[in-house]
C-alpha positions as a Markdown table, in Angstrom:
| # | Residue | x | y | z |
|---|---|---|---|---|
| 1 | Unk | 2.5 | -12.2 | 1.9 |
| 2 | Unk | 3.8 | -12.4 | 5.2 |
| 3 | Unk | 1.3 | -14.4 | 7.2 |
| 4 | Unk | 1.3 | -17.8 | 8.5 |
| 5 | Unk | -0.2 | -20.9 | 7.3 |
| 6 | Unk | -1.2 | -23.3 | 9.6 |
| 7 | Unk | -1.8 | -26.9 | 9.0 |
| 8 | Unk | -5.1 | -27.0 | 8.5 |
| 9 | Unk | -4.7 | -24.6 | 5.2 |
| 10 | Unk | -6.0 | -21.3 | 7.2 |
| 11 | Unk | -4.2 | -17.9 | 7.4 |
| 12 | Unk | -3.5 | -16.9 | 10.3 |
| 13 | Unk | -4.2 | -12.7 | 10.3 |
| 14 | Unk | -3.7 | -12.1 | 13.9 |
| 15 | Unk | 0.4 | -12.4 | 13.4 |
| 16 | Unk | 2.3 | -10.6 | 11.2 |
| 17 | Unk | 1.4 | -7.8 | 9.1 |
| 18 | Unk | -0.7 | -8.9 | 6.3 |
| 19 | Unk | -0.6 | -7.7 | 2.7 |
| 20 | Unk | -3.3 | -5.6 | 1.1 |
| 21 | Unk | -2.0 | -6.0 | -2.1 |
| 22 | Unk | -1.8 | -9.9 | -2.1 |
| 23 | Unk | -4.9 | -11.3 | -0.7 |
| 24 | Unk | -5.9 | -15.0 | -0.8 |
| 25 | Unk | -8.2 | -16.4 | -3.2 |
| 26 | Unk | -11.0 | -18.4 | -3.1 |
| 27 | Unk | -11.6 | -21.5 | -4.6 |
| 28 | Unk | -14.3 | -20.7 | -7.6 |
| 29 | Unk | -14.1 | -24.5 | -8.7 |
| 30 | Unk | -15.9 | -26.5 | -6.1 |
| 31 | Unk | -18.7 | -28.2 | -7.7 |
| 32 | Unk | -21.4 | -26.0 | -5.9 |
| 33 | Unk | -22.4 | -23.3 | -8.7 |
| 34 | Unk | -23.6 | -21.2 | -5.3 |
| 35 | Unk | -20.4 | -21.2 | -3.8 |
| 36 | Unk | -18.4 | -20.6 | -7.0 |
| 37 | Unk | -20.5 | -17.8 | -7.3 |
| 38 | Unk | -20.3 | -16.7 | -4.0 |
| 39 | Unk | -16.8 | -17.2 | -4.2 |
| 40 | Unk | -16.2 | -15.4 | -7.5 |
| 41 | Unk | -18.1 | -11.9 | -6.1 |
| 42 | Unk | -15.6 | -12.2 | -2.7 |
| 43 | Unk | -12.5 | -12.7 | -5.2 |
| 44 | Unk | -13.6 | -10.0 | -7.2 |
| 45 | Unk | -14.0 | -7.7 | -4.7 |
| 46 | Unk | -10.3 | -8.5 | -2.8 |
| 47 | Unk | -9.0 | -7.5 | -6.5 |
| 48 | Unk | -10.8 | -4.0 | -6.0 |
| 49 | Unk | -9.5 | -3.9 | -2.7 |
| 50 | Unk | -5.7 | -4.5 | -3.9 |
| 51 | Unk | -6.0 | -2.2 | -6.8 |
| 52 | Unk | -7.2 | 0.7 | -3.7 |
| 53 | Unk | -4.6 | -0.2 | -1.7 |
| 54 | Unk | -2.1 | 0.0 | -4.2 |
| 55 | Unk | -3.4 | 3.5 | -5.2 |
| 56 | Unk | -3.1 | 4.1 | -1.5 |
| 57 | Unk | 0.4 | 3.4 | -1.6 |
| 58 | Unk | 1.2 | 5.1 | -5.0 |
| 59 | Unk | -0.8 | 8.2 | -3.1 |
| 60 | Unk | 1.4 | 8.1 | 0.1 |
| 61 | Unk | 4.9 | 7.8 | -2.0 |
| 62 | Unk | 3.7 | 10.8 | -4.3 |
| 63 | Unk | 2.9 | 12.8 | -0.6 |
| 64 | Unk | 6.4 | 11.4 | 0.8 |
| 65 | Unk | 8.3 | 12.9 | -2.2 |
| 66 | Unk | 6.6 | 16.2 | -2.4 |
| 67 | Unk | 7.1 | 16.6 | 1.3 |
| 68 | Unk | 11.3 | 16.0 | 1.0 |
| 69 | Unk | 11.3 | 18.6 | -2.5 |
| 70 | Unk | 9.7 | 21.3 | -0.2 |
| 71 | Unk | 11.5 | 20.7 | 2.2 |
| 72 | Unk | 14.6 | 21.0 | 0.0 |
| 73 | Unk | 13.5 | 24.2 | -1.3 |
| 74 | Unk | 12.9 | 25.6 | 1.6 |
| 75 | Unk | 16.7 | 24.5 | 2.9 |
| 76 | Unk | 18.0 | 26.2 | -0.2 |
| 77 | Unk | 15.8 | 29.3 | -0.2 |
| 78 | Unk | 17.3 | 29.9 | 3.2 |
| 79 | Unk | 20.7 | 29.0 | 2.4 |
| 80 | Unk | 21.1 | 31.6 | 0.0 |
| 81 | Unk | 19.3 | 34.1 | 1.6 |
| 82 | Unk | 22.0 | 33.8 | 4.8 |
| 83 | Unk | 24.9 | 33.8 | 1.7 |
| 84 | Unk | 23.1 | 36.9 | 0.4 |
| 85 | Unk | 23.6 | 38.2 | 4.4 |
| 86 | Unk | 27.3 | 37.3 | 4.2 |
| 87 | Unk | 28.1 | 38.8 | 1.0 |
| 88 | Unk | 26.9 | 42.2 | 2.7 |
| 89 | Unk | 29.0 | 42.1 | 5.5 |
């Protein structure tokens, strides 16, 4: 993760770009069964938030590469159409 920790123990979000895919935990062993709980549902739900955003990402590479094979084809479809050009001449 590429935020900042401060003294204090906090996470500074402001600065830096912070990582989806690695969020903080909270503590689910304090002593107070409401805020374990509590605590449990919010770290269970920045699991099904990493697991999105690492589809996300999975999603967007996938997109990247189909974009540079058409564009490939594309580059090769005309380069042999201007060789089939040439070999008329």
């Amino acid at each position: 993760m590429t935020t900042n920790k401060t003294t204090s123990g906090r996470y500074n979000f402001m600065e830096g770009r912070f990582d989806m895919t690695q969020i903080p935990r909270l503590n689910e062993n304090t002593g107070d069964p409401k805020l374990d709980a509590l605590n449990k549902r919010c770290n269970e739900n920045s699991e099904r938030t990493e697991d999105l955003w690492i589809e996300l990402d999975l999603q967007l590479m996938e997109a990247i590469e189909a974009e540079k094979a058409r564009k490939a084809a594309t580059w090769l479809q005309r380069f042999a159409q201007s060789l089939a050009r040439l070999s008329q001449i």
